[in-house]
N, C-alpha and C positions, 0 to 999 in steps of 0.2 A: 504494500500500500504506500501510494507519495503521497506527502504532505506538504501542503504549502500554506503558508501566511500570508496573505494577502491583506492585513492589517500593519500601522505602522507601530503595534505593539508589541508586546512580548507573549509568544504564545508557543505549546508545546502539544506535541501526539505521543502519547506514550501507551503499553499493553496496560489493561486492568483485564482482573477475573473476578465472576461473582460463588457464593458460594455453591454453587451447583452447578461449578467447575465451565462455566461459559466463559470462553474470552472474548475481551473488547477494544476499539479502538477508541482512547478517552481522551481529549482535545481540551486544555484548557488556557485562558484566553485572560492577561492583565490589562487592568486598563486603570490607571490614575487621573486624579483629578485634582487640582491644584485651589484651594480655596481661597477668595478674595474677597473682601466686603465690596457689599452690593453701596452704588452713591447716587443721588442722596437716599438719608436715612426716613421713612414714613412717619410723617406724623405722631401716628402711635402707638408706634414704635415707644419698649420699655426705656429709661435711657442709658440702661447698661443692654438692651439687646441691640444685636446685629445682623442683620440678612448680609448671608454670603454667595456667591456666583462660583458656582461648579464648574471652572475651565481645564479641559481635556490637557493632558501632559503630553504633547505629540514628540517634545525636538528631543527631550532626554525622558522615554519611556519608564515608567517602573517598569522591576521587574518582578517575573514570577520568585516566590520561594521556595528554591529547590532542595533543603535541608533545615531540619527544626532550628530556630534560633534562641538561643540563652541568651539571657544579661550576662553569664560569666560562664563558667564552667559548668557543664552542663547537670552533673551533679548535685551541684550546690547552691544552684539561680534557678527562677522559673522563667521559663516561657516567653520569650519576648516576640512570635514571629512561629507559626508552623508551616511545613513542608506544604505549598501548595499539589505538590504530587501525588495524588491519592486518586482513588478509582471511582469514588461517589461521597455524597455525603447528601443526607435525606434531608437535610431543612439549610437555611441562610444561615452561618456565624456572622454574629455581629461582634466585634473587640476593640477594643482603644487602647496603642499605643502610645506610653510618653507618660505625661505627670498629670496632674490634681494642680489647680493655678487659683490664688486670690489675688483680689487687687491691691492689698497690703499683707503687713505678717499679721495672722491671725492662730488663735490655739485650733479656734473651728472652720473646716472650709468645707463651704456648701458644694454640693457636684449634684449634677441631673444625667442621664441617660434616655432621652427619648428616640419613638422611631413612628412617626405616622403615615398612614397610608390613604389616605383622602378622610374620613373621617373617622377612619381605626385607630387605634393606638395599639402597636405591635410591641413596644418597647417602652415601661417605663419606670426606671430603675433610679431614686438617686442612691448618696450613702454618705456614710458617717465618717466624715476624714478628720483626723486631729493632727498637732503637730506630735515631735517625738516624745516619749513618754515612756518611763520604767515603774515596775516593782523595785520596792524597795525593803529591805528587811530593818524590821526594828528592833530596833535593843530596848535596855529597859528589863526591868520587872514584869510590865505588861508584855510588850514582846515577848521575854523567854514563857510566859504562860501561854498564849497563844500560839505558839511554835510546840511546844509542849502536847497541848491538847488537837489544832488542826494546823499543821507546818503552811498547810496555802495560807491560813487568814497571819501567819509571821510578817506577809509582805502588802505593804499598802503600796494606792498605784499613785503616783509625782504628778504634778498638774504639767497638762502638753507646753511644751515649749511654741512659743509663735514664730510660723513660718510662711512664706506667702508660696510655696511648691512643696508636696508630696511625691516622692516617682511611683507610679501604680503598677506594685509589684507584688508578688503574693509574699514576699520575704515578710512584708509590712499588716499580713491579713493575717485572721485566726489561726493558728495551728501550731505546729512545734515540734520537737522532739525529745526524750527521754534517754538521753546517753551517757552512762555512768562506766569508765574503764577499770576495769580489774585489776586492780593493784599488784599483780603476778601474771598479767598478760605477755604471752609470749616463752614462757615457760614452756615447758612437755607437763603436759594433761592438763593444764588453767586452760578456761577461757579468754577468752577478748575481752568480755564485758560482762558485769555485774547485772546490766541493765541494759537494752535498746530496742528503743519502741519509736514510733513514729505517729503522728497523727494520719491516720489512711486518707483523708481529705486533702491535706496539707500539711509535708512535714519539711517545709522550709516558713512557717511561720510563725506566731510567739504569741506565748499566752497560754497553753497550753502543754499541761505534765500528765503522764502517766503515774494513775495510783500507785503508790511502792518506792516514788523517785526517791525522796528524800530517807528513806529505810535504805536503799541500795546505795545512797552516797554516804550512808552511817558502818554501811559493811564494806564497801572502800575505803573508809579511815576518811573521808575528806566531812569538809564544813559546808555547810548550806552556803550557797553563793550569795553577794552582800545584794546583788540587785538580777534582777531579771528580765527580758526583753515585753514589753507589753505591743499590742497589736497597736496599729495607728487607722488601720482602715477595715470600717465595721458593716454591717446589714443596717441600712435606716433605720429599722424598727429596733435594733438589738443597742445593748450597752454594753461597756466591760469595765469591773469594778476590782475583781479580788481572781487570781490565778486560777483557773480550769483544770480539773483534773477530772482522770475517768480510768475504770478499770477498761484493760485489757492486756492481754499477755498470752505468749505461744505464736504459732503462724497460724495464720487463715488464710484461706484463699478467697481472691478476688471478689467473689459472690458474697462470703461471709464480710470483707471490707467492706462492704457496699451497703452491708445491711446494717451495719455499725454506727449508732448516733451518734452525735456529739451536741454539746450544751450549745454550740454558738455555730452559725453557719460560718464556713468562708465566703469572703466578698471581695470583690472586682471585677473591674474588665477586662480583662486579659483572657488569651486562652490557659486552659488547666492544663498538668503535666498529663501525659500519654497514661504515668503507672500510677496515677492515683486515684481514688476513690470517687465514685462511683462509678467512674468512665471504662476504667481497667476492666469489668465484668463486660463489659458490650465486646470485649475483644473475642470471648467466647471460652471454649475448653482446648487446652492441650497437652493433654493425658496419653497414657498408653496406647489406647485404643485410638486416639487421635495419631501417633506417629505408627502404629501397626495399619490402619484403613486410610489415614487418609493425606496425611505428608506426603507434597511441601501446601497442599491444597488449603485453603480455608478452613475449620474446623465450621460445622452445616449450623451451630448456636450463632455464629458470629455477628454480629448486631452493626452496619454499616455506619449508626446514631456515633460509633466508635471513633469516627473522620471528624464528628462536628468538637472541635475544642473547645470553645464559648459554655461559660455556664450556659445551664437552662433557658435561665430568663432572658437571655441571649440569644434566642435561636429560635426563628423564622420561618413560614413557608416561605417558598422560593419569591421573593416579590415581582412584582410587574411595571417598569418603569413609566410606563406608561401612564398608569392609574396614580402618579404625583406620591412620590417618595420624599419623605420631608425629616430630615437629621435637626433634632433640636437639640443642646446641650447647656447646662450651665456651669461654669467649672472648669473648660476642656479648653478653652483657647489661653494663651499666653495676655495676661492682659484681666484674666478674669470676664466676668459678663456673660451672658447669654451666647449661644449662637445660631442662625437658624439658616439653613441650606437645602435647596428641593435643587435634587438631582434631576437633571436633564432625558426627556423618555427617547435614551441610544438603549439600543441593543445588540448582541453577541448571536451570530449563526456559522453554522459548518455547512457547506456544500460537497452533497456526496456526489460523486460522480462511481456508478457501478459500472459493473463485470460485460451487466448485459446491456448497458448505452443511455439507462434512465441517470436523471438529473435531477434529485429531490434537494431539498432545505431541511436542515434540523438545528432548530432552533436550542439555545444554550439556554443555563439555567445561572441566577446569581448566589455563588455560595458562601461568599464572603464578601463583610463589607466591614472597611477597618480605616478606622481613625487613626494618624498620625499628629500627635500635635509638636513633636520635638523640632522639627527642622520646620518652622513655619507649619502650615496646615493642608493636608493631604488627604484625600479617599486614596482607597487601590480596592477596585472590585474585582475580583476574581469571575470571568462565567466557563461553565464546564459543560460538555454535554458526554456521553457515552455509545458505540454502537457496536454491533455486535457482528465482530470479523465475520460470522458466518452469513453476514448480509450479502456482503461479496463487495467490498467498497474497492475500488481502481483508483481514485482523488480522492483525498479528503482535504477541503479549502475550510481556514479559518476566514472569518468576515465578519465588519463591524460596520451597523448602518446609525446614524447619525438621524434621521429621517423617521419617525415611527408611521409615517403614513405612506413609506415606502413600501409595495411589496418584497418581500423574501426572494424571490425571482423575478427578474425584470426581462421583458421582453425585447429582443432587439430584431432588425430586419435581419432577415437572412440572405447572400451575395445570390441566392439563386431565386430571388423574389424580384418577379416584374409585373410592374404596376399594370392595374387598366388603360390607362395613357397609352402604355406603349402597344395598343390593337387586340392583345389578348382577349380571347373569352371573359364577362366578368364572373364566370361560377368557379375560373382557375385565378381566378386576381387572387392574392391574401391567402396562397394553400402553404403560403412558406411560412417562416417565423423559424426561430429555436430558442431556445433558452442562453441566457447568458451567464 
């Protein structure tokens, strides 16, 4: 099969399979948009909001992302960026890269997430951003009593510090981990570690211990630590006052993670890690009987929901640009303020050219729509469509119309077309045309 791009974007044909071992030819298709405020400003208009103009990035294209991107090492940072290379994905992510912005330094900074669709609201998320903030352990009489009877209430939490940017990162959201090392690690017959637990949601962020911690740093020989990492970015509705902890302990697998509360949600916008909870179970089983039936194939549970990174409340049916897609945010530009932006009704198609001479359109889908606010202000929608090698495809053309009242296929004359004028019959005038 050849492929061609025929857009002045960045786009790729790559094999996908689904799990019922069908393979496909998956096309996916970037396209940026460069955000600018709209002049003048309306009447009534808030006068911290601003309408902004979605201009297309043609001379220096985004591009696709073709490997997961970390803030750091990918171990140890979440998420900043996933692999647009993927086979399908069932609804829209919507995510925001970059930071949390006031117009001064503030302990509290408001943030909105909206996404409407003529009079829907698809999206409407804000959250609880503070500046940074620790536990603190107390000494005292009272302290050692309270440490004594519940070691979490030992540590009260420090008023936020005023900041006028947050980076929105999951390091900064609910979660944590429980890592106590074995004071004889590395021995013959010690273990590593007295203790290591993770939050299955989120275990790169703070605020949260596993029951036992501070028993398992008494059986390490060590001292409770003088302060502790407190979360900065919380669920609108939720608050955080005094350290989280929760029983859990042993391995579980994926499904048991999944199934696993916690007191406090994780919150932001960002995509989540691949192997954390609740996401990790869509990936499916692969167990014995998985590498004895059915390796390197998909395991038949596999849940494609798997592709979509975006929390929940993140994610979209496919939308239609057409029908007036409108980004409101407050919070998300540099500068602080409102922002509000209706994307332009362009759309993404593939042109199949088959085996046996047909000429169809297959229209793309949008499966990602992502805010950049770090380098000035940015979309990059991603569109994807999928088809099935065994259609018998010869071409497959990427294509981007600009035009929503364009047909999908446009008509052109064909060089073996002669008019009425020139004497012919007229029931043979107009027997030509082709597709173009």
């Amino acid at each position: 099969m050849e492929f061609r791009n025929l857009t002045p974007f960045d786009a790729r044909a790559f094999p996908g399979v689904d799990t019922q071992d069908r393979e496909y030819h998956v096309v996916a298709l970037c396209v940026g948009y460069q955000l600018r405020p709209s002049h003048p400003r309306a009447p009534s208009d808030h006068p911290l909001s601003q309408h902004f103009d979605a201009q297309v990035i043609d001379d220096h294209p985004l591009a696709l992302c073709l490997a997961d991107e970390h803030w750091g090492a990918p171990r140890s940072t979440s998420l900043r960026r996933e692999s647009d290379l993927v086979p399908y994905k069932p609804r829209c992510d919507v995510t925001v890269i970059g930071k949390i912005y006031a117009d001064r330094a503030r302990t509290l900074l408001p943030t909105r997430l909206r996404l409407e669709q003529g009079q829907a609201v698809l999206i409407d998320k804000p959250l609880h951003v503070t500046g940074p903030r620790q536990l603190v352990r107390q000494g005292g009489f009272g302290g050692w009593m309270r440490e004594a009877l519940n070691p979490t209430r030992a540590y009260s939490l420090s008023s936020p510090s005023a900041v006028s940017e947050v980076p929105l990162r999951y390091e900064l959201a609910f979660g944590g981990a429980s890592v106590v090392a074995h004071p004889q690690a590395g021995q013959p017959g010690q273990p590593d570690h007295v203790m290591n637990e993770v939050c299955y949601r989120n275990p790169l962020g703070a605020g949260w211990m596993a029951q036992g911690y501070f028993d398992a740093l008494g059986r390490a020989g060590q001292d409770l630590p003088p302060t502790l990492r407190a979360p900065q970015i919380l669920d609108d509705r939720q608050d955080f006052r005094y350290l989280v902890h929760s029983k859990q302990s042993g391995a579980l697998d994926a499904a048991q993670m999944a199934q696993l509360r916690y007191p406090l949600a994780v919150a932001g916008y960002s995509p989540r890690g691949k192997a954390w909870a609740p996401r990790l179970a869509l990936a499916g089983t692969y167990d014995d009987t998985w590498l004895a039936q059915r390796h390197p194939w998909l395991p038949v549970d596999f849940d494609f929901a798997y592709w979509n990174g975006a929390p929940e409340d993140q994610q979209i049916p496919f939308p239609d640009l057409s029908r007036g897609l409108t980004l409101v945010t407050e919070g998300l530009r540099p500068g602080c303020g409102r922002m509000r932006v209706t994307l332009p009704a362009h759309r993404g198609l593939t042109l199949m050219r088959l085996d046996n001479g047909l000429v169809l359109p297959s229209p793309m889908q949008i499966d990602l729509i992502e805010l950049d606010n770090q380098e000035g202000l940015r979309l990059r929608l991603v569109w994807r469509t999928a088809v099935l090698q065994s259609v018998g495809v010869r071409v497959l053309e990427a294509r981007f119309e600009t035009d929503p009242r364009k047909p999908l296929i446009s008509l052109q004359p064909s060089p073996q077309y002669t008019s009425p004028q020139a004497g012919l019959p007229r029931g043979r005038a107009g027997a030509g045309g082709r597709h173009g």
